[in-house]
C-alpha positions in Angstrom: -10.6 9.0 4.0 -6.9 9.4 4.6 -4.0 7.9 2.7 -3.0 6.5 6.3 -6.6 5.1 6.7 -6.6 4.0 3.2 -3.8 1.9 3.3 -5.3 0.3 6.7 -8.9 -0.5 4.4 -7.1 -1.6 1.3 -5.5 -4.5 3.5 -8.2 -5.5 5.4 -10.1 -5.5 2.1 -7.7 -7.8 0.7 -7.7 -10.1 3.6 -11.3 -10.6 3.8 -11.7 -11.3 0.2 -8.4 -13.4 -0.3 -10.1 -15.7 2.8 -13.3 -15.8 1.0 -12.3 -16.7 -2.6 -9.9 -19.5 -1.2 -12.7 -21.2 0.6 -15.2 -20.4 -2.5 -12.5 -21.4 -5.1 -10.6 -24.2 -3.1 -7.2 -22.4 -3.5 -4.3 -21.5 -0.7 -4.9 -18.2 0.4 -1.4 -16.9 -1.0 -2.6 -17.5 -4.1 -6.2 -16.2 -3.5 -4.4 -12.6 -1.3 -2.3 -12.0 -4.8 -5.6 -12.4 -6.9 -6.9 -10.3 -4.3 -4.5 -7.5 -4.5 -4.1 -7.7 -8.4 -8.0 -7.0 -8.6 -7.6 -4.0 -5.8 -4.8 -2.5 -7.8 -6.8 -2.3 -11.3 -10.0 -1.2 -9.7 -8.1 1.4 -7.7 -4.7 2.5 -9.1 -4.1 5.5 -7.7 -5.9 4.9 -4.4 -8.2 7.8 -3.0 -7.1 9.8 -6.4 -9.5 7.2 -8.5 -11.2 9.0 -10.7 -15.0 7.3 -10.1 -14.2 5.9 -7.1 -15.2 7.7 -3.1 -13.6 6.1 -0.1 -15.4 7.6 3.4 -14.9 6.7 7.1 -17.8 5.6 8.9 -18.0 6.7 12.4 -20.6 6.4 15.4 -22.8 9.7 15.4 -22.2 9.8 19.4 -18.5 9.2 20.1 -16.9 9.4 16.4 -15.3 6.7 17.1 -14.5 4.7 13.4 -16.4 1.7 12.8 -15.9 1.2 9.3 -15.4 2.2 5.6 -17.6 3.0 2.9 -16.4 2.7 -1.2 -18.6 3.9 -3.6 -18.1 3.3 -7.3 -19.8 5.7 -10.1 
């Protein structure tokens, strides 16, 4: 994954999650998007460079076209 492409998952990561812990935790979603990108930043502090941590692009076999990410943790 690229730093370029990174930056694009890490926010729609954030997004996504922030919108599902303020409906899970009953909390405005400014609140839940900093929780969300608190917890992004200590799980992955130096982004693609995390030691333990694989970031990949998944693309359709026939066109390559991107249609999503994939973040494995060891």
């Amino acid at each position: 994954m690229s730093a370029e492409t990174f930056e694009s998952f890490k926010q729609d990561s954030q997004t996504a999650y922030a919108t599902n812990l303020a409906l899970v935790e009953d909390i405005p979603f400014e609140v839940a998007l900093k929780s969300a990108s608190d917890q992004f930043d200590k799980l992955v502090p130096t982004g693609t460079d995390t030691q333990g941590q694989s970031f990949f692009d998944v693309l359709e076999t026939g066109s390559g076209k991107p249609v999503g990410y994939l973040w494995l943790g060891t």
